[in-house]
C-alpha positions in Angstrom: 76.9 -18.7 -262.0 78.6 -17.1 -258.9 77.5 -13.5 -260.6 73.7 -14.3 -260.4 73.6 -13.7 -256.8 69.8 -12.7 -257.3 68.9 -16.5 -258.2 71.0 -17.8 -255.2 68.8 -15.7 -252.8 65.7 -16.7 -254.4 66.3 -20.0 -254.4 67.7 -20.0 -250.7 64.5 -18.2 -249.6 61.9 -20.7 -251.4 63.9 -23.9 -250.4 64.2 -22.2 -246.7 60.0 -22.1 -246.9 59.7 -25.5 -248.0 61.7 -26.9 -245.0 64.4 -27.6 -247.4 68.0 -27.1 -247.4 70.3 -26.5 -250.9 73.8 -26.6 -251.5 75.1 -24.6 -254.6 77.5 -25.3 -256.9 79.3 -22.9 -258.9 78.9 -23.1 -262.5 82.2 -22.8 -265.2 82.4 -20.7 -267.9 82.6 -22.2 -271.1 85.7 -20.3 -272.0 87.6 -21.2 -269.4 87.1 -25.4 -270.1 89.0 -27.0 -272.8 86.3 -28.5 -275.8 87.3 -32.1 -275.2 86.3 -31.9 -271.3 83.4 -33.2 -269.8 80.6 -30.0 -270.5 81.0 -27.4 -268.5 78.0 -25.9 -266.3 76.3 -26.8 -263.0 75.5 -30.5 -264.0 78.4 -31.5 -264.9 79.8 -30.3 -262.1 77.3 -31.9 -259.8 77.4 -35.5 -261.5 81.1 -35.0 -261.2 80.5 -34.1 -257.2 78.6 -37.3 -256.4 81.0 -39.9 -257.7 83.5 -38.2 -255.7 81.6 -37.8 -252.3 80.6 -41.4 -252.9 77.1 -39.9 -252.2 74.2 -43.0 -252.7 72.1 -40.1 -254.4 71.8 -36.1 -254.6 68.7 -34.0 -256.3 70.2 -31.7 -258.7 67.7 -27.9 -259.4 68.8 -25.7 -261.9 68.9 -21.9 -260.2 65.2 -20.6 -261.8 63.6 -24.1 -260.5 60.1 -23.4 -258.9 57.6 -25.6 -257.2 53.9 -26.2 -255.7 53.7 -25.2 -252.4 52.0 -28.5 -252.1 55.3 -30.8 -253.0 55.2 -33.0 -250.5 52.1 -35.2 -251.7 53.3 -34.8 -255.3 56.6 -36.4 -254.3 55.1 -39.3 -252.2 52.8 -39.8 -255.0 55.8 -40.0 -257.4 57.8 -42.3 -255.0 55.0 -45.6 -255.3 54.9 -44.3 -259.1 58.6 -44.4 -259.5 58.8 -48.2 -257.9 56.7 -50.1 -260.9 59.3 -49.2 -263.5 62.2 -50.2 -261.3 60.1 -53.1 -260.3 60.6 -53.0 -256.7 57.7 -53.0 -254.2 59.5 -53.4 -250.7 58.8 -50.4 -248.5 61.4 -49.4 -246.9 61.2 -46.4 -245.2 65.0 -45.3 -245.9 64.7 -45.1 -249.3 61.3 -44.2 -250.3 62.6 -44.2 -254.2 63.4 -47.5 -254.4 67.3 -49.0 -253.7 69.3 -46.5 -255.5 71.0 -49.3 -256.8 68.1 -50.1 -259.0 67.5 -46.5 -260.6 69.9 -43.5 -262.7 67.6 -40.6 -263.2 64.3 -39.9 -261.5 63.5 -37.0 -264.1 61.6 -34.1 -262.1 61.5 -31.6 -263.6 61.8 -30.6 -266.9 60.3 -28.3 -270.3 58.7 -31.3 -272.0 59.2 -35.0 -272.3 58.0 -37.2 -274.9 56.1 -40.3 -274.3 57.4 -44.1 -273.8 58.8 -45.2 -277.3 57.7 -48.5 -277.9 60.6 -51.4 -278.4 59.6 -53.5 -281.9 59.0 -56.4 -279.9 56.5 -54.8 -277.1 53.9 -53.6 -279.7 51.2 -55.9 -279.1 51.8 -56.3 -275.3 52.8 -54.1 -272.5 55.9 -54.0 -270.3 57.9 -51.8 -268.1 59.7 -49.9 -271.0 55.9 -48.3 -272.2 53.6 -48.5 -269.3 52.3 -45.4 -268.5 51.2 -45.2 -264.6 48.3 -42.1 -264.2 46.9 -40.1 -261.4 43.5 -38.6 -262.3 42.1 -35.9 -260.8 45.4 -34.1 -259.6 44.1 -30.5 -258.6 47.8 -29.6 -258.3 47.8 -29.9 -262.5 46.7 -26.8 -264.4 44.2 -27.6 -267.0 44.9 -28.9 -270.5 45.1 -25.6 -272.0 47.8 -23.9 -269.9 50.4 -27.3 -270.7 53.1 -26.2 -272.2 56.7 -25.8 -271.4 56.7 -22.0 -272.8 54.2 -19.3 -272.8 54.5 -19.0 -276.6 55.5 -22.8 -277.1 52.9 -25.8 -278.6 50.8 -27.6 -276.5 52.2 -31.1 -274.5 50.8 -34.4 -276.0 49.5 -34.7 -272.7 46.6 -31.8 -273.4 45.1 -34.1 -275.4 46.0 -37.6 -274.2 44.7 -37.9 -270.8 41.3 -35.9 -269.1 42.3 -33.0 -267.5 44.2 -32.7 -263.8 45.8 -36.2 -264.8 49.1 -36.4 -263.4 51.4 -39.5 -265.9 54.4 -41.1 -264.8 56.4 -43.7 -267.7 60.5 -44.9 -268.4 61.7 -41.3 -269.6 62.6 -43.2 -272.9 60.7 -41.2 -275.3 63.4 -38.0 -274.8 62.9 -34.8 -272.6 64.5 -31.8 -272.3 65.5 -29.1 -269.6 67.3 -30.3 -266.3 64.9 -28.5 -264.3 65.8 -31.1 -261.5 66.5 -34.1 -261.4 67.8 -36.7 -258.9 70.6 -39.2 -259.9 72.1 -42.3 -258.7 75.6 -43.1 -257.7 75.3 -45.5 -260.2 73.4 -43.2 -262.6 76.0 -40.7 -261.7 78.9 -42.8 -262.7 77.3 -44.0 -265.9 76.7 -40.4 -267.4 80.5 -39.3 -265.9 81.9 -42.4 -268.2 79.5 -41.6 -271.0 80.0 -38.0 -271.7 83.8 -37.7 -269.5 85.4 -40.2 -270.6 83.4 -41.3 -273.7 83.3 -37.5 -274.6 80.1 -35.4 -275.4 79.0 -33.4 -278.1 75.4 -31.5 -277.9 73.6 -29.8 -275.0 73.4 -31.4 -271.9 70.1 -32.2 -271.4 69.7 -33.5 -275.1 72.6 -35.6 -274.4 70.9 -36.8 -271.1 67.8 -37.4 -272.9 68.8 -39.5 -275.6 71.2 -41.6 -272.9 67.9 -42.5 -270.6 66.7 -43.3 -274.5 69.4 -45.9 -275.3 71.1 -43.5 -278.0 74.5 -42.8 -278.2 74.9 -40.3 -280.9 78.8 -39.9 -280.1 79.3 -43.0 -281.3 78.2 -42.5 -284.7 80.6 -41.7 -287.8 83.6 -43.6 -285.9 85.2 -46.4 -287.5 84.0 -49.9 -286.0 86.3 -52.2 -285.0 86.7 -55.7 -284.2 86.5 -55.0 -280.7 83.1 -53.0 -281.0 81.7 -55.6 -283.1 82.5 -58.2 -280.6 80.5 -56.2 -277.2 77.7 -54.8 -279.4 75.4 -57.0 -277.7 76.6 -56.0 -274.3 76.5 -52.6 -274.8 73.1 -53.0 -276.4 71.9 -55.1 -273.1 73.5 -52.1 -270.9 71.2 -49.5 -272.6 68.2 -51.7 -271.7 69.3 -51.3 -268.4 69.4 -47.8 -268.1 66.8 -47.3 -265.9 65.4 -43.4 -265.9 61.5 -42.3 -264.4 60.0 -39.1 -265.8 56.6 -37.4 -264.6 54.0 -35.2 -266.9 53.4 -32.6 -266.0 56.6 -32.0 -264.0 56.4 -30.9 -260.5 59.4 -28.6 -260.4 59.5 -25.9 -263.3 61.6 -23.1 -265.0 60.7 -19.8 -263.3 60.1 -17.0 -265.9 61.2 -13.9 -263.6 61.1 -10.0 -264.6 62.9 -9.5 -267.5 63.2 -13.2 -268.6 67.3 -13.0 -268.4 68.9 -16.8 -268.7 72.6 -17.9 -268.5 72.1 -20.8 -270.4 71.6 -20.7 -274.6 69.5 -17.3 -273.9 66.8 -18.8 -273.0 63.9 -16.3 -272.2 65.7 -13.8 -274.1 62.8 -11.3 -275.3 60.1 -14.2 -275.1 58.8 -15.0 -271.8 57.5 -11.0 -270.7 55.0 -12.2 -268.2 56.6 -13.5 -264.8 55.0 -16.8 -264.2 55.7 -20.6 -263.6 55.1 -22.9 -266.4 52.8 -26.3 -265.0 52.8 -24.9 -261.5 49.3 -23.7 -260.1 50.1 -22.4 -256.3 54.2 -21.2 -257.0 56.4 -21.0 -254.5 58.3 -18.1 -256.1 55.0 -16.3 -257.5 53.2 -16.1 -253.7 56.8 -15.7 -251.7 55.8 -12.6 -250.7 53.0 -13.9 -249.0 54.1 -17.0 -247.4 56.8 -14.3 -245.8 54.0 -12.3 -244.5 52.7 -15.4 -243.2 49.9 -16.6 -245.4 48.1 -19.8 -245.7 47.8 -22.1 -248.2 44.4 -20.1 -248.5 45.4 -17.0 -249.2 48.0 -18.1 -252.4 47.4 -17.1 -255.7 46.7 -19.7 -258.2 48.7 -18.6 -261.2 46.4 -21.7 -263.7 43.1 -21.2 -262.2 40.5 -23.4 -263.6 
């Protein structure tokens, strides 16, 4: 929101660290946006941005997003990851992700995302809709104990599914939620602008976005079914296998809990969340700013999920 000047700066200032440069978007009231229109907020207004610009893809943070100082490695390390699901090996320099063309949502960051759901006929066998891709012994991933998405929220699967400092990367078909960041495609982009513009919407944005990269269209349901709908199930139902969206456990950017916990969005952190911290991040960008300012090192950082 253009009012929360004080996450602009913060945000402009860890970005600025990082060698990396942000361009905002203001976010709409809710008020001021007619209930059939595409959902109002920063998303929307981003996905909306890159069919416009034409742009091939764009990485879209939420205000309160936080990071390792260590991101680079953790982002090269997704890139080969991100490839097997996609099914494309070539590599080309230019677009360390993969051709854009292949891809809709490269899920980054997020507050919890549920495994690969396994398709009825891939039970007994694996394939690129439930293989799970690992990276043992990350020292960027706190220890089992500290995953979770909220200080006073349940433990992730992943606690208990992998050893600990394991890193998992999987088809973001088992549902997540929280668009913490996440890059789209222009083809990704123009999918979700037909299927909750035009096609309309109806929850939270991120649930919606979830159960998309899942293959569910719950706007659909409770509408008459005509002859017509009947007649391109199947190629609707072969477009939803082709939705093509990469997720990462833990995630490598996160919601930062700042002083007083204050959200825009559902009240989130509203009395909960006392303790300024980074969920799933070990050396925080926002946590040490004030030393990487001063000029620290790596060295001197505090790790917030010390083992």
């Amino acid at each position: 929101m253009p009012s929360r000047t004080d996450r602009r700066d913060a945000t402009s200032l860890v970005a600025a660290v990082s060698n990396m440069s942000v361009d905002f978007i203001e976010g709409v009231k809710g008020d001021s946006i007619p209930e059939a229109a595409f959902p109002p907020g920063g998303s929307s207004e981003s996905i909306k941005l890159v069919v416009h610009q034409n742009l091939t893809s764009a990485l879209i943070f939420e205000n309160d997003v936080d990071w390792d100082i260590r991101l680079r490695p953790r982002l090269d390390k997704f890139s080969a990851a991100s490839r097997f699901p996609t099914q494309r090996f070539d590599s080309d320099l230019f677009e360390p992700y993969g051709d854009p063309a292949n891809w809709d949502i490269l899920w980054l960051g997020h507050c919890g995302a549920g495994f690969p759901r396994t398709p009825p006929t891939t039970q007994s066998k694996p394939s690129i809709q439930n293989i799970i891709l690992t990276n043992p012994h990350d020292q960027t991933v706190p220890l089992p104990k500290y995953l979770r998405a909220h200080p006073f929220g349940p433990l992730d699967a992943l606690a208990t599914s992998h050893a600990p400092h394991t890193r998992v990367y999987h088809r973001a078909n088992g549902g997540a939620l929280c668009t913490v960041a996440y890059a789209v495609s222009q083809r990704g982009a123009r999918r979700l602008l037909h299927e909750f513009g035009v096609k309309r919407w109806i929850r939270i944005w991120d649930v919606e976005m979830g159960d998309w990269c899942a293959g569910s269209d719950h706007h659909d349901s409770g509408k008459d079914s005509s002859s017509h709908r009947r007649t391109s199930s199947e190629s609707e139902s072969s477009m939803k296998m082709k939705r093509v969206c990469v997720t990462v456990q833990p995630p490598i950017f996160a919601h930062h809990h700042p002083p007083g916990g204050e959200s825009n969005i559902g009240g989130v952190g509203e009395g909960y969340a006392r303790t300024v911290e980074t969920m799933y991040v070990r050396l925080s960008m926002r946590m040490n700013l004030e030393i990487l300012l001063a000029g620290g090192t790596e060295e001197d950082l505090v790790d917030q999920w010390s083992d």
